[in-house]
N, CA, C, O and CB atoms as a CASP TS submission, in Angstrom:
PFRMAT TS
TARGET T0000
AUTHOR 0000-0000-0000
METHOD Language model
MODEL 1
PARENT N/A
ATOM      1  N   UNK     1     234.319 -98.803 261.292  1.00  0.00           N
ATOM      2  CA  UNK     1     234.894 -97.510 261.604  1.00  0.00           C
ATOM      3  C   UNK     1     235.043 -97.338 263.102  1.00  0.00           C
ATOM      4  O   UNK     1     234.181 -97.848 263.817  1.00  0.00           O
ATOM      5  CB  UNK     1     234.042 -96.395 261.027  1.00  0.00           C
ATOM      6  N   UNK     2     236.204 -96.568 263.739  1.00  0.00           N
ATOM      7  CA  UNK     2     236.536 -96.349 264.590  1.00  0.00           C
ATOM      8  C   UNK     2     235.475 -95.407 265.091  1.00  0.00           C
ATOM      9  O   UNK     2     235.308 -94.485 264.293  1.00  0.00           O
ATOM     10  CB  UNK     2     237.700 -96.111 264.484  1.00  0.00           C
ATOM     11  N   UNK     3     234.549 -95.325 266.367  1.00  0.00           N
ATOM     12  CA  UNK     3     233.929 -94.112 267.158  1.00  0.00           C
ATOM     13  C   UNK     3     234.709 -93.004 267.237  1.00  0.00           C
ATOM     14  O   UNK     3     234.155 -91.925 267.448  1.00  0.00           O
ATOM     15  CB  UNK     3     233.609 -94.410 268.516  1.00  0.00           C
ATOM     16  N   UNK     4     236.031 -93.067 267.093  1.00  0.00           N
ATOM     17  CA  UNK     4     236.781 -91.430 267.609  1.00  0.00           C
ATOM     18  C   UNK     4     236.996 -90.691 266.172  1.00  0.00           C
ATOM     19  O   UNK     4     237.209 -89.481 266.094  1.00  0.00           O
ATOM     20  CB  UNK     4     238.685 -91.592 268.560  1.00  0.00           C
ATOM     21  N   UNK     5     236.909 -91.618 264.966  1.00  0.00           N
ATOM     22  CA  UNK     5     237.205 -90.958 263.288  1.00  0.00           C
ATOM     23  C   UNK     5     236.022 -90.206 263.300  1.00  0.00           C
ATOM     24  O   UNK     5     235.956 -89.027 262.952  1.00  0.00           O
ATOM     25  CB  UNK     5     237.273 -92.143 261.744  1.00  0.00           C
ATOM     26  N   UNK     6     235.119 -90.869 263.690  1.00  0.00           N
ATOM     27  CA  UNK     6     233.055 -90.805 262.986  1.00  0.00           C
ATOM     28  C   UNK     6     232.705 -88.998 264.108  1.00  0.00           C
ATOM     29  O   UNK     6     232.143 -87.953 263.783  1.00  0.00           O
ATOM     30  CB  UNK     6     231.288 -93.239 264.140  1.00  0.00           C
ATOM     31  N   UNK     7     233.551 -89.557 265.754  1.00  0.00           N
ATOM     32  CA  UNK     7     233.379 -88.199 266.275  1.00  0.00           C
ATOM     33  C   UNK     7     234.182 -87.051 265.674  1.00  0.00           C
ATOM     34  O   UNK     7     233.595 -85.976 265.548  1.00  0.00           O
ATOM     35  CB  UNK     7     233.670 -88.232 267.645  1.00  0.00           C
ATOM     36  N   UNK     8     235.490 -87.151 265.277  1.00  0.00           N
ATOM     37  CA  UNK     8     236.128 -86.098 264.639  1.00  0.00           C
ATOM     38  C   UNK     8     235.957 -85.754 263.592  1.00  0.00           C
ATOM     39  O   UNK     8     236.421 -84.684 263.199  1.00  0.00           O
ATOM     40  CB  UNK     8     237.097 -86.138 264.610  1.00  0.00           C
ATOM     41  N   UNK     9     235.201 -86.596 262.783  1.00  0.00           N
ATOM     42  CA  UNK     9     234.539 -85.789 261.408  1.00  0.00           C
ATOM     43  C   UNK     9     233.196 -85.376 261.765  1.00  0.00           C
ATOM     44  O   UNK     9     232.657 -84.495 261.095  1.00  0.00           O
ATOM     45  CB  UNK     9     234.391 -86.768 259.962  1.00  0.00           C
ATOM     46  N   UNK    10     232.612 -85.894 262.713  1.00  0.00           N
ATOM     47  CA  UNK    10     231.523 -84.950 262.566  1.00  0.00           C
ATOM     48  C   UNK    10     231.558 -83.059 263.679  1.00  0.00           C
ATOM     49  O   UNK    10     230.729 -82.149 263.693  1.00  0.00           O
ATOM     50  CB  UNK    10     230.112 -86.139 263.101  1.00  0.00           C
ATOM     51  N   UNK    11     232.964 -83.220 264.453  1.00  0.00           N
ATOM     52  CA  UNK    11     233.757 -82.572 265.494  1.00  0.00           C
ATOM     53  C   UNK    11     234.011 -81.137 263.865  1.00  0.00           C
ATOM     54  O   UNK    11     233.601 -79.980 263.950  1.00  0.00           O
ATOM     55  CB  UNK    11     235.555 -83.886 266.399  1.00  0.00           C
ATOM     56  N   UNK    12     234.544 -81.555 262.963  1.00  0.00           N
ATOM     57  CA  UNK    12     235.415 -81.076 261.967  1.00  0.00           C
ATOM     58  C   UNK    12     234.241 -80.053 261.351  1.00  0.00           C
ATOM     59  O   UNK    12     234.223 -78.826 261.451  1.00  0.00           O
ATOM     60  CB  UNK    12     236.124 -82.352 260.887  1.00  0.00           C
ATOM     61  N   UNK    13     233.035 -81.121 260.525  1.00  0.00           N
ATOM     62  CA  UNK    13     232.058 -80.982 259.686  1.00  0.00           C
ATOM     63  C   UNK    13     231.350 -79.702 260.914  1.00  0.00           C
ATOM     64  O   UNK    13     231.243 -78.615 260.345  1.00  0.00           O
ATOM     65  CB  UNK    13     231.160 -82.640 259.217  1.00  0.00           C
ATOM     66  N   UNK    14     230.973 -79.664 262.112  1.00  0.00           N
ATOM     67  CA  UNK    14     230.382 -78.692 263.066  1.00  0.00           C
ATOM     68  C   UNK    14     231.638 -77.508 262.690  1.00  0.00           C
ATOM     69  O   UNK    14     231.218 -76.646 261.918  1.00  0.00           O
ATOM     70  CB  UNK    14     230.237 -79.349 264.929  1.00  0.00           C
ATOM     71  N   UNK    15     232.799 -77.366 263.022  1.00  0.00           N
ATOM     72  CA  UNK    15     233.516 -76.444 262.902  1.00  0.00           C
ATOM     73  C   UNK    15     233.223 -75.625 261.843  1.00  0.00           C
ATOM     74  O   UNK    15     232.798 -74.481 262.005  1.00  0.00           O
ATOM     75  CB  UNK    15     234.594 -76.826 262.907  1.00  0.00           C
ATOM     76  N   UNK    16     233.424 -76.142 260.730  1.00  0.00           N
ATOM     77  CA  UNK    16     233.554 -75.448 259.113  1.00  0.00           C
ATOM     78  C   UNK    16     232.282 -74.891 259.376  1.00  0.00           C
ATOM     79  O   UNK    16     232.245 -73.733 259.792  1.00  0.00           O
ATOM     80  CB  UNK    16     233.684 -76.533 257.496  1.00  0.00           C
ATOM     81  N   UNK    17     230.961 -75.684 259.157  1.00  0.00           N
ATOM     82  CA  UNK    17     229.691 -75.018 259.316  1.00  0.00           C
ATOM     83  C   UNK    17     229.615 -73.685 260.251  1.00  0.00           C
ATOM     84  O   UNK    17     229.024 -72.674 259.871  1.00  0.00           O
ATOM     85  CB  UNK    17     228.772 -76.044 259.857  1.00  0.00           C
ATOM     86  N   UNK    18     230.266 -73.784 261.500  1.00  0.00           N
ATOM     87  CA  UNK    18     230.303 -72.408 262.625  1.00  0.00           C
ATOM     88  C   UNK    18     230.724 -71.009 261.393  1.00  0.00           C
ATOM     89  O   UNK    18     230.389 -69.842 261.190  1.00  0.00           O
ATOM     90  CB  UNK    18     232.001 -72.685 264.239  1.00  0.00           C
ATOM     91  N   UNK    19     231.813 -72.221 260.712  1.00  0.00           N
ATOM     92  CA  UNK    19     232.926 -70.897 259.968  1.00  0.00           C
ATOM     93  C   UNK    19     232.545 -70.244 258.820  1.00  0.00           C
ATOM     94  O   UNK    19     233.013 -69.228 258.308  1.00  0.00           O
ATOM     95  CB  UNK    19     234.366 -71.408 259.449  1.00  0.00           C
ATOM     96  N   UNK    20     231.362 -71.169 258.377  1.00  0.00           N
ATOM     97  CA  UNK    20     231.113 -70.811 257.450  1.00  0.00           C
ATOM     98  C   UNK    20     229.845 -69.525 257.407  1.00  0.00           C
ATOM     99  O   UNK    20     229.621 -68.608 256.617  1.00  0.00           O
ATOM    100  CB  UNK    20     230.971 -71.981 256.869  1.00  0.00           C
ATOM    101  N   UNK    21     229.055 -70.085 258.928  1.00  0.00           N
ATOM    102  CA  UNK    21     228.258 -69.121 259.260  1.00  0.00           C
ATOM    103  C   UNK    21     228.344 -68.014 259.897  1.00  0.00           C
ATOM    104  O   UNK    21     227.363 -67.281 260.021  1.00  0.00           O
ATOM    105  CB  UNK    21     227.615 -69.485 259.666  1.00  0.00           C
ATOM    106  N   UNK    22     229.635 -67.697 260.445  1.00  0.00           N
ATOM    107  CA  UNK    22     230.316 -66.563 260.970  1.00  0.00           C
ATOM    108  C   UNK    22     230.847 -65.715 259.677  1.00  0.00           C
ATOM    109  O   UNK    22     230.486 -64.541 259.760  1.00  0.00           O
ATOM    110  CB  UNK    22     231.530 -67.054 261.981  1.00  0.00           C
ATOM    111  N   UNK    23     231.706 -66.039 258.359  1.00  0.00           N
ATOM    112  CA  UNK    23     231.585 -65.684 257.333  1.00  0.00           C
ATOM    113  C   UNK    23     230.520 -65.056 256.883  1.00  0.00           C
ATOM    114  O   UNK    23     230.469 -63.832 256.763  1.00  0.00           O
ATOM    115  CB  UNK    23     231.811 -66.425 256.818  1.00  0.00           C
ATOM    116  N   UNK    24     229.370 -66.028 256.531  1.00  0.00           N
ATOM    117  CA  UNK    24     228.192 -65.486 256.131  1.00  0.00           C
ATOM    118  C   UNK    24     227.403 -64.133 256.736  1.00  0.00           C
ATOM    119  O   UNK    24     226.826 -63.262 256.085  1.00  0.00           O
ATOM    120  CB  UNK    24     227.443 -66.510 256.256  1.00  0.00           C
ATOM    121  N   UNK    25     227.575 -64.243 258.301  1.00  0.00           N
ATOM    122  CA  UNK    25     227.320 -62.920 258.670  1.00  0.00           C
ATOM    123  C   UNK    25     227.943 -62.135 259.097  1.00  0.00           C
ATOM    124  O   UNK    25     227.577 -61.440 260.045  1.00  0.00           O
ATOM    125  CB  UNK    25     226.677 -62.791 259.246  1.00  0.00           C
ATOM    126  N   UNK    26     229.025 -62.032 258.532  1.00  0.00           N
ATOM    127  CA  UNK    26     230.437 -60.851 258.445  1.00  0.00           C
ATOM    128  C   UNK    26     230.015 -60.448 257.044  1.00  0.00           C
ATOM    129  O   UNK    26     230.441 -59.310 256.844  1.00  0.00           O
ATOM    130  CB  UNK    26     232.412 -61.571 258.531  1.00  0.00           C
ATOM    131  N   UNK    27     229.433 -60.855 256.119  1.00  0.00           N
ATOM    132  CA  UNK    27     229.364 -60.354 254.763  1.00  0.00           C
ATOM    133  C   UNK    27     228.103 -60.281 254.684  1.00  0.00           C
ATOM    134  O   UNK    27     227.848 -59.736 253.610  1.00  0.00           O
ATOM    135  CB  UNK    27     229.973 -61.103 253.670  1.00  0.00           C
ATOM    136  N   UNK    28     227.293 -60.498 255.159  1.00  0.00           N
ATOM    137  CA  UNK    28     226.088 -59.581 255.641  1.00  0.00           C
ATOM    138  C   UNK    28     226.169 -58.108 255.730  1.00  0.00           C
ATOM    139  O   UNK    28     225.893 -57.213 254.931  1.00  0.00           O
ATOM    140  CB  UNK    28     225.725 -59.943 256.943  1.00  0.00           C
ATOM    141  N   UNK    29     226.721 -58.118 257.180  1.00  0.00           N
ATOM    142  CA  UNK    29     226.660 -56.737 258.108  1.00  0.00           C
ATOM    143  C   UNK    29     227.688 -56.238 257.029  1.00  0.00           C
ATOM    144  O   UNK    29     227.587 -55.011 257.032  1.00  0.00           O
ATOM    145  CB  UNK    29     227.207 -56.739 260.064  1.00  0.00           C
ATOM    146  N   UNK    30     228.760 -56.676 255.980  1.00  0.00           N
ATOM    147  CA  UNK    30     229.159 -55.494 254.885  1.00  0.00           C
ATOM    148  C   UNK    30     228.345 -54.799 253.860  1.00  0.00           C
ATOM    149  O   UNK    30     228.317 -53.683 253.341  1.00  0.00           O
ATOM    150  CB  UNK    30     230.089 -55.957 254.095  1.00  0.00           C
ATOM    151  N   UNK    31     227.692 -55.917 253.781  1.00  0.00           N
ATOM    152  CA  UNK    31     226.314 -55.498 252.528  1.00  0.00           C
ATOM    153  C   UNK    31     225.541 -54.499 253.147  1.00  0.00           C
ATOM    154  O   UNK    31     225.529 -53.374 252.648  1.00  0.00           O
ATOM    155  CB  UNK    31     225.069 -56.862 252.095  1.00  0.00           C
ATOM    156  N   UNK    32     224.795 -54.784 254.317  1.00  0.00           N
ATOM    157  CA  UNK    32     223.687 -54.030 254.578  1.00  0.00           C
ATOM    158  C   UNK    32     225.120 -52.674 255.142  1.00  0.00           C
ATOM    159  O   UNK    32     224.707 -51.639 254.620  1.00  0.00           O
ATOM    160  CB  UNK    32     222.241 -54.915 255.926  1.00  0.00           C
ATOM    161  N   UNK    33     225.982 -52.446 255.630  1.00  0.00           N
ATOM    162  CA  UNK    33     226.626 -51.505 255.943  1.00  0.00           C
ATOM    163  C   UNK    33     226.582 -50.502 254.468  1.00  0.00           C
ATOM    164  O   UNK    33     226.260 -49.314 254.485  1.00  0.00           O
ATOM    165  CB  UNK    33     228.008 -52.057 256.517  1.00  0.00           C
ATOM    166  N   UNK    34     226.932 -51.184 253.366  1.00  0.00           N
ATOM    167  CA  UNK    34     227.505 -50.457 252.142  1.00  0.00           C
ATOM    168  C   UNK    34     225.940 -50.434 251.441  1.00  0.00           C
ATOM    169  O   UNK    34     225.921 -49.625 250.514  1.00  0.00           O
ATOM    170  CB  UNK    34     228.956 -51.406 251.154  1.00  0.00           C
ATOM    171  N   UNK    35     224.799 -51.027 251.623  1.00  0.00           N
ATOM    172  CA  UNK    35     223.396 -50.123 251.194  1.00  0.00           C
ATOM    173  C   UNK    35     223.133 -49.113 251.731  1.00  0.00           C
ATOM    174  O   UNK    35     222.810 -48.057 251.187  1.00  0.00           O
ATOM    175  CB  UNK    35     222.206 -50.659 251.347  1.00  0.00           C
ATOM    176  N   UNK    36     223.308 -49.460 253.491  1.00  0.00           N
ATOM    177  CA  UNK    36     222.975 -48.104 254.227  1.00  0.00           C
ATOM    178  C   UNK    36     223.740 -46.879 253.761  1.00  0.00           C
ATOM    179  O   UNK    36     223.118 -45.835 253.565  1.00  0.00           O
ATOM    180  CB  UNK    36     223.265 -48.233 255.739  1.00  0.00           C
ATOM    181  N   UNK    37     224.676 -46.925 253.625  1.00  0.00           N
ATOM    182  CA  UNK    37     225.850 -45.867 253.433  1.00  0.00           C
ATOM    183  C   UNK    37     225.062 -44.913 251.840  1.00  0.00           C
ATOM    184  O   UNK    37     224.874 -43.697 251.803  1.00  0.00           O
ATOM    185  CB  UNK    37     227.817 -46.961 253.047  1.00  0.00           C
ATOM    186  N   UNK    38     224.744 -45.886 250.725  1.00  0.00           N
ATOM    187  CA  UNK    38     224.589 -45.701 249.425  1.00  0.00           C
ATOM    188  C   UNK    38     223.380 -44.613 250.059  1.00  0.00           C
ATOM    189  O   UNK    38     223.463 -43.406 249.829  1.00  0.00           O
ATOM    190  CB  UNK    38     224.262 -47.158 248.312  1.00  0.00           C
ATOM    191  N   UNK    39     222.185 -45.240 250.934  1.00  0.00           N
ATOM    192  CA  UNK    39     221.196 -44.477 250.711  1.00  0.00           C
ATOM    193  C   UNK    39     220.807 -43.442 251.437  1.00  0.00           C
ATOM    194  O   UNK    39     219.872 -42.670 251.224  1.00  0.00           O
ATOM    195  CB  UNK    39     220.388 -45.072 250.614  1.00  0.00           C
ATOM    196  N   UNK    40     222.173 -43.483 252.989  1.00  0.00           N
ATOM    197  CA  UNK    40     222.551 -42.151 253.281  1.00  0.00           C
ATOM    198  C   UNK    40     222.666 -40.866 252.270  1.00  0.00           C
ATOM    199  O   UNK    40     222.122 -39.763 252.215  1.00  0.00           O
ATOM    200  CB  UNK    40     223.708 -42.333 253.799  1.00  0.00           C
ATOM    201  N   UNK    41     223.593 -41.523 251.542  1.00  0.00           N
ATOM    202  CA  UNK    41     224.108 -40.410 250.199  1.00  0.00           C
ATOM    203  C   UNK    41     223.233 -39.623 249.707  1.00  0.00           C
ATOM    204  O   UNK    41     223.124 -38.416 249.926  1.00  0.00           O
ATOM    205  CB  UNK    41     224.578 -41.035 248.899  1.00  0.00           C
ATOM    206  N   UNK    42     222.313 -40.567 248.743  1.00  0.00           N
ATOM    207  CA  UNK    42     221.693 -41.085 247.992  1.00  0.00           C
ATOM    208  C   UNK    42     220.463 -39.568 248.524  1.00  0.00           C
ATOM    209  O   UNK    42     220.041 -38.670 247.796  1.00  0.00           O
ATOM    210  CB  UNK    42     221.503 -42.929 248.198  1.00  0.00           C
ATOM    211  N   UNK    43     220.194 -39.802 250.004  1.00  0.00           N
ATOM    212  CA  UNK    43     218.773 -38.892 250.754  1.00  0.00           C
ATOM    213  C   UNK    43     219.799 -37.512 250.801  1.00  0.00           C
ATOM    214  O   UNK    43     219.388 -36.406 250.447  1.00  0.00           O
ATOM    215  CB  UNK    43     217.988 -39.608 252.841  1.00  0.00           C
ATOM    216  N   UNK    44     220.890 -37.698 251.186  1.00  0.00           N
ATOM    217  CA  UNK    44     221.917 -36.082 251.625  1.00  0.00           C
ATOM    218  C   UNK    44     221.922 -35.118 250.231  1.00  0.00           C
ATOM    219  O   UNK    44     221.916 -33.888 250.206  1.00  0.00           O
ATOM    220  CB  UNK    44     224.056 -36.520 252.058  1.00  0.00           C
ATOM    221  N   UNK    45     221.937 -36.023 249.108  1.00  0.00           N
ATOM    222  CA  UNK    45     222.702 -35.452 247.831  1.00  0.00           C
ATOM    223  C   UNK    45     221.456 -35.138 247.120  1.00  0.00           C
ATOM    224  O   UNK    45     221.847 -34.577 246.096  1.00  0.00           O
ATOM    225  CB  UNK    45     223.814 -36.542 246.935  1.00  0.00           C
ATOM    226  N   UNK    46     220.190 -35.186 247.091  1.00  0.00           N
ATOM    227  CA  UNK    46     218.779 -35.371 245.980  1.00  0.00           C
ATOM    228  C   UNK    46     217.629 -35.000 246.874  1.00  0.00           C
ATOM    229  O   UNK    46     216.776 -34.506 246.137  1.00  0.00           O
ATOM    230  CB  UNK    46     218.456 -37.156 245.295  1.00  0.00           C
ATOM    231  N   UNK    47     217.260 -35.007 247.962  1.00  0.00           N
ATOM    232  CA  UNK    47     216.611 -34.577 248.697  1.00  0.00           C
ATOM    233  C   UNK    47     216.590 -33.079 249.129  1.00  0.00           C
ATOM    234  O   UNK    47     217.556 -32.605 249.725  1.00  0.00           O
ATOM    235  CB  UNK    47     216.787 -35.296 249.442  1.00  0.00           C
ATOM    236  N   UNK    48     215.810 -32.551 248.917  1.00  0.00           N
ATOM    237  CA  UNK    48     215.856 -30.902 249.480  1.00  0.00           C
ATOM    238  C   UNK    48     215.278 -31.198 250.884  1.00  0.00           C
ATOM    239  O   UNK    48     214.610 -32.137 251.318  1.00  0.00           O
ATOM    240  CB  UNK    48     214.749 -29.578 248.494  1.00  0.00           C
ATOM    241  N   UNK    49     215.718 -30.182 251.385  1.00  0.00           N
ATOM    242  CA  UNK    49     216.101 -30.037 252.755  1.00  0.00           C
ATOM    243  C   UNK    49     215.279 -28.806 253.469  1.00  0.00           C
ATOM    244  O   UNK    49     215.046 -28.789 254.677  1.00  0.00           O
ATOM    245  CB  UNK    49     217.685 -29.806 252.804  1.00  0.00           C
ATOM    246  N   UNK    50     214.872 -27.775 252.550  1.00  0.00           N
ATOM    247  CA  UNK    50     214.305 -26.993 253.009  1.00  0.00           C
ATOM    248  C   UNK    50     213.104 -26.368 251.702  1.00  0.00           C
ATOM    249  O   UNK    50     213.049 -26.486 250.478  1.00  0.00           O
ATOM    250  CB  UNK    50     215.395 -26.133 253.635  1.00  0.00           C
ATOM    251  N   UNK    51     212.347 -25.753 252.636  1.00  0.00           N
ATOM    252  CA  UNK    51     210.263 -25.999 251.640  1.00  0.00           C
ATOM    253  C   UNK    51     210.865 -25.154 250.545  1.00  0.00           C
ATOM    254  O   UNK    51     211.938 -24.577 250.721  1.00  0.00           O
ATOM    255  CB  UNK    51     208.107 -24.918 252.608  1.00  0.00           C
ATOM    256  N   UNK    52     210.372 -25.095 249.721  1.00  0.00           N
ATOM    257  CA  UNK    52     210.872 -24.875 248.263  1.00  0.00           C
ATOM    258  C   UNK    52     210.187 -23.136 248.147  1.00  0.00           C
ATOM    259  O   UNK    52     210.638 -22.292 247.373  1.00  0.00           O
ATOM    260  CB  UNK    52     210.065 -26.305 246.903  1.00  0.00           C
ATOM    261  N   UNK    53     208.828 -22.868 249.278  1.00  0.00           N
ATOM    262  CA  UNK    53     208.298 -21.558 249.415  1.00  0.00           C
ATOM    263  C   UNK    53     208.624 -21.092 250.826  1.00  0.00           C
ATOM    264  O   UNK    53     208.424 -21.432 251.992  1.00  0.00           O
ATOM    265  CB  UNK    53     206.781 -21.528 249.123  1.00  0.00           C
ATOM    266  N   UNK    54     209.276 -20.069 250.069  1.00  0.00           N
ATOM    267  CA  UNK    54     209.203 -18.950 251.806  1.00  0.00           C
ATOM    268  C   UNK    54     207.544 -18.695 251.890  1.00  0.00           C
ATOM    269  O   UNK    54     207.057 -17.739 251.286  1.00  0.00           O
ATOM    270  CB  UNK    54     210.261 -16.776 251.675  1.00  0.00           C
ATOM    271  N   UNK    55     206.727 -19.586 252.657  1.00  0.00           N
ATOM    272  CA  UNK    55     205.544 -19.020 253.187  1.00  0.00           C
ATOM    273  C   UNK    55     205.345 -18.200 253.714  1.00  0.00           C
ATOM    274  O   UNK    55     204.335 -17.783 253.148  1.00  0.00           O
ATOM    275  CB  UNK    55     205.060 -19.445 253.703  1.00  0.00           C
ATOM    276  N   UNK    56     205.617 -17.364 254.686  1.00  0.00           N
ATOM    277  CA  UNK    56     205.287 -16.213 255.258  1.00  0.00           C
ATOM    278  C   UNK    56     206.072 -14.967 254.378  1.00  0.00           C
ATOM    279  O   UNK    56     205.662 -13.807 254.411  1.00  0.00           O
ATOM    280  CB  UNK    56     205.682 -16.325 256.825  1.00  0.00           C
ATOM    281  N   UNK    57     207.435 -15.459 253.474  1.00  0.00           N
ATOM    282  CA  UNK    57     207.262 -14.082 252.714  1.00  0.00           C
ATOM    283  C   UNK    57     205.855 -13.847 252.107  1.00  0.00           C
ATOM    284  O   UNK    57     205.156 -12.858 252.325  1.00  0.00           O
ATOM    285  CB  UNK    57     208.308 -13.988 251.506  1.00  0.00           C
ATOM    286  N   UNK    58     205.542 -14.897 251.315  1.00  0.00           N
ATOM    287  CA  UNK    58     204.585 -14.641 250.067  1.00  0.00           C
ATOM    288  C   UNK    58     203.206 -14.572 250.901  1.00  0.00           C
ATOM    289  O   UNK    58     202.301 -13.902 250.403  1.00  0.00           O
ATOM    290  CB  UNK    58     204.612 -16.002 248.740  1.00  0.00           C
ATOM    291  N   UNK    59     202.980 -15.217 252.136  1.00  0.00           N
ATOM    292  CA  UNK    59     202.032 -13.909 253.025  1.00  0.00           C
ATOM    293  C   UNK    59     202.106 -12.628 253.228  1.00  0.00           C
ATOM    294  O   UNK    59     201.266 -11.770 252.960  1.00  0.00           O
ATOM    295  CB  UNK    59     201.962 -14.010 254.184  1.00  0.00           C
ATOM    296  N   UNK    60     202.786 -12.554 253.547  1.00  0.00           N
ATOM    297  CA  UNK    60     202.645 -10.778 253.672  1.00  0.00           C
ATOM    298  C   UNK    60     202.982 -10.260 252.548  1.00  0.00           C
ATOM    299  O   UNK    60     202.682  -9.066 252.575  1.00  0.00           O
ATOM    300  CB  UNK    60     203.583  -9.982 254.741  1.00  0.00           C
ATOM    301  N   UNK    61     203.805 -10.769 250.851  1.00  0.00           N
ATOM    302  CA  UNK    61     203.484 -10.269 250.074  1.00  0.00           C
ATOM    303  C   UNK    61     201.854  -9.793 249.354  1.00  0.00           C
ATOM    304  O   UNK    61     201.444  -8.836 248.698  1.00  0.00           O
ATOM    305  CB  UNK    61     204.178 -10.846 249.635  1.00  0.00           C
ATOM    306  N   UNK    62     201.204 -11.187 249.964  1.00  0.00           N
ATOM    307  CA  UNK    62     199.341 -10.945 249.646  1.00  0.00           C
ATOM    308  C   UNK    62     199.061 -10.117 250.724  1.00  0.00           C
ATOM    309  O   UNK    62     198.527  -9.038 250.468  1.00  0.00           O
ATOM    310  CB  UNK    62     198.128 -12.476 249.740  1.00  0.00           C
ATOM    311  N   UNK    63     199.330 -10.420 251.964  1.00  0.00           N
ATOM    312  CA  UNK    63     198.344  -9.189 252.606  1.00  0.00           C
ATOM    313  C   UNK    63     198.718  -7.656 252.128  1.00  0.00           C
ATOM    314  O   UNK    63     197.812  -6.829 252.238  1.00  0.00           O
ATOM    315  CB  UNK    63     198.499  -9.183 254.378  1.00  0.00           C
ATOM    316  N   UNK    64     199.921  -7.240 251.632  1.00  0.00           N
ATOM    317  CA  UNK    64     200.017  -6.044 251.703  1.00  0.00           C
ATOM    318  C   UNK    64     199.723  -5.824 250.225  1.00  0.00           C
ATOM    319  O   UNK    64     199.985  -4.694 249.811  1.00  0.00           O
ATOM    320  CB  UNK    64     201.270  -5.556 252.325  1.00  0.00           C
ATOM    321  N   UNK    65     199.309  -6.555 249.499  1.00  0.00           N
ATOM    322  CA  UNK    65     199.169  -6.274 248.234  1.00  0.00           C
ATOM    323  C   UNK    65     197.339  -5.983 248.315  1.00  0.00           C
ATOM    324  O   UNK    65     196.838  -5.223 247.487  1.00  0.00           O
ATOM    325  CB  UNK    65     199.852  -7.628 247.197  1.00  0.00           C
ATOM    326  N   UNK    66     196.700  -6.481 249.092  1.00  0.00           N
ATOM    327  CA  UNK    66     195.356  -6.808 249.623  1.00  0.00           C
ATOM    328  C   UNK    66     195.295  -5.441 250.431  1.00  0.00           C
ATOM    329  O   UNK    66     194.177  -4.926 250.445  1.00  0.00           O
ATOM    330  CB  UNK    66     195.202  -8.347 250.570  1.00  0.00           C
ATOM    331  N   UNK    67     196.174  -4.851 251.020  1.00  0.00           N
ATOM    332  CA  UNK    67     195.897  -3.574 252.020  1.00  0.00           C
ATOM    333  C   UNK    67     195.974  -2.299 251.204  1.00  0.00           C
ATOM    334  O   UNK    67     195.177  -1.361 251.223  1.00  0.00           O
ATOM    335  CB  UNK    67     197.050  -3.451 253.292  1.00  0.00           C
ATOM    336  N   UNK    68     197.208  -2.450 250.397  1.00  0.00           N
ATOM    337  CA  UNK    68     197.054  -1.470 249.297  1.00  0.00           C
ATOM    338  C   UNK    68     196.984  -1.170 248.126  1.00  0.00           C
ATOM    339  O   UNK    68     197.333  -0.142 247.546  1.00  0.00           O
ATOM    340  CB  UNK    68     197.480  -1.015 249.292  1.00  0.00           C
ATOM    341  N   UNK    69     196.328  -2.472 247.613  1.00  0.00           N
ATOM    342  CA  UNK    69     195.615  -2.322 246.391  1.00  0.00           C
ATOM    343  C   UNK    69     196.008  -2.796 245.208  1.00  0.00           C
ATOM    344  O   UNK    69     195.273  -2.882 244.224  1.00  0.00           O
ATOM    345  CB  UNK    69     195.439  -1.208 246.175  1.00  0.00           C
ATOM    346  N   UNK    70     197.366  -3.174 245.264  1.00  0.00           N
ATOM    347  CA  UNK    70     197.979  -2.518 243.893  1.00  0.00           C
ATOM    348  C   UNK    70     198.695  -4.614 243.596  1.00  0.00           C
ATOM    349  O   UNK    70     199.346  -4.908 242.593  1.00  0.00           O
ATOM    350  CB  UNK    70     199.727  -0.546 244.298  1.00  0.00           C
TER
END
């Protein structure tokens, strides 16, 4: 075998591999883009956002229930 075939296939075989690993993490960063996105949603849409008790109403509903009795 010729030295310049043996360098250009292994010249070739380095390329594809670059391409293949530039691919690979282009479809990565889509995946983890389109989980993140899901579990953005996912926390915006099912998650409450605010305490489920007005605390200081239902304080001063007891203290004044405590002041006057009833």
């Amino acid at each position: 075998m010729d030295a310049n075939i043996v360098d250009t296939t292994i010249t070739s075989r380095k390329r594809k591999r670059e391409k293949f690993k530039k691919i690979i993490k282009i479809a990565s960063a889509c995946v983890l883009y389109m989980i993140m996105s899901v579990v953005a949603w996912y926390h915006n849409r099912h998650f409450a956002k605010e305490p489920t008790h007005n605390w200081e109403l239902e304080q001063r509903s007891h203290l004044n229930r405590l002041i006057r009795g009833s």
